[in-house]
C-alpha positions in Angstrom: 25.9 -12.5 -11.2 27.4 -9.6 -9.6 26.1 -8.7 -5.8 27.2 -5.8 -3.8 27.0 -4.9 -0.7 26.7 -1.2 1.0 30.6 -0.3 3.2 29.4 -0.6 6.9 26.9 -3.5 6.4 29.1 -6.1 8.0 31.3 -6.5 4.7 33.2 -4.6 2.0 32.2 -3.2 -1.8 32.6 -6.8 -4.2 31.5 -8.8 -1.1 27.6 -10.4 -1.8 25.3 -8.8 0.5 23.5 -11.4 2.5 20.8 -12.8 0.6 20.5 -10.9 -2.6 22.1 -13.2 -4.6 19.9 -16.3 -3.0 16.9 -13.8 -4.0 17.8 -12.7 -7.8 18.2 -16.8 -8.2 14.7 -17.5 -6.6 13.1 -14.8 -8.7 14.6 -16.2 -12.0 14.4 -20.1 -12.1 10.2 -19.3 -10.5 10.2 -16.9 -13.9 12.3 -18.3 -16.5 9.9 -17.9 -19.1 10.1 -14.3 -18.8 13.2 -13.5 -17.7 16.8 -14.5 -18.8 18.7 -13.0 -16.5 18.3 -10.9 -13.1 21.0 -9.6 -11.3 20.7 -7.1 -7.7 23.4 -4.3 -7.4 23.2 -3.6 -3.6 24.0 -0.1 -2.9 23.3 1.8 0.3 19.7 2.7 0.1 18.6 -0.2 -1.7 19.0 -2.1 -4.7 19.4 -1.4 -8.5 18.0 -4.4 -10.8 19.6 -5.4 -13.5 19.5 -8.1 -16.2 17.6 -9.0 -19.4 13.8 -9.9 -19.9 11.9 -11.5 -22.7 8.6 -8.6 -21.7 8.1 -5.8 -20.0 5.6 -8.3 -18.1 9.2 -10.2 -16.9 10.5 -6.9 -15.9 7.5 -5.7 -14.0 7.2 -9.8 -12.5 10.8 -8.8 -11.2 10.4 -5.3 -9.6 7.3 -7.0 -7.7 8.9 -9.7 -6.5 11.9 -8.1 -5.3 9.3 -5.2 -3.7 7.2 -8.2 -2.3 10.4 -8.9 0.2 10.5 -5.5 1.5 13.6 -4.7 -0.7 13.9 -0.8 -1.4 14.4 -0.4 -5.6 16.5 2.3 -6.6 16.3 1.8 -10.4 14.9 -1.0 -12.6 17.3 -1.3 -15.0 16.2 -4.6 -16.6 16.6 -4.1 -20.4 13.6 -5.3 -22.5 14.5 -7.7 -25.9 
């Protein structure tokens, strides 16, 4: 799972902003059935989700829950199979 962080946020790009990678592995063993993998590209403004679902249910399931935690979602890049 690849994290990163925004320059300036207390750390530099490849470094795992706080939290995001604890978050994307919350949100995917609580919704394994519908997703197989989440990852969350931190970039300046917010986050851009990535990953793999089984539905566009798992996708949407992820969007909310990252939203849920007051996370600011760039893109939802979650590919459907």
């Amino acid at each position: 799972m690849t994290v990163l962080s925004a320059p300036g946020a207390g750390s530099t790009w490849g470094e795992p902003m706080a939290g995001l990678l604890d978050i994307a592995s919350l949100i995917l063993d609580r919704n394994r059935s519908h997703l197989l993998e989440l990852k969350l590209d931190g970039v300046i403004q917010g986050v851009v989700l990535r990953g793999r679902a089984r539905s566009y249910y798992g996708k949407q399931i992820a969007l909310c829950e990252v939203l849920r935690r007051g996370i600011t979602v760039l893109a939802n890049e979650i590919v459907v199979i």
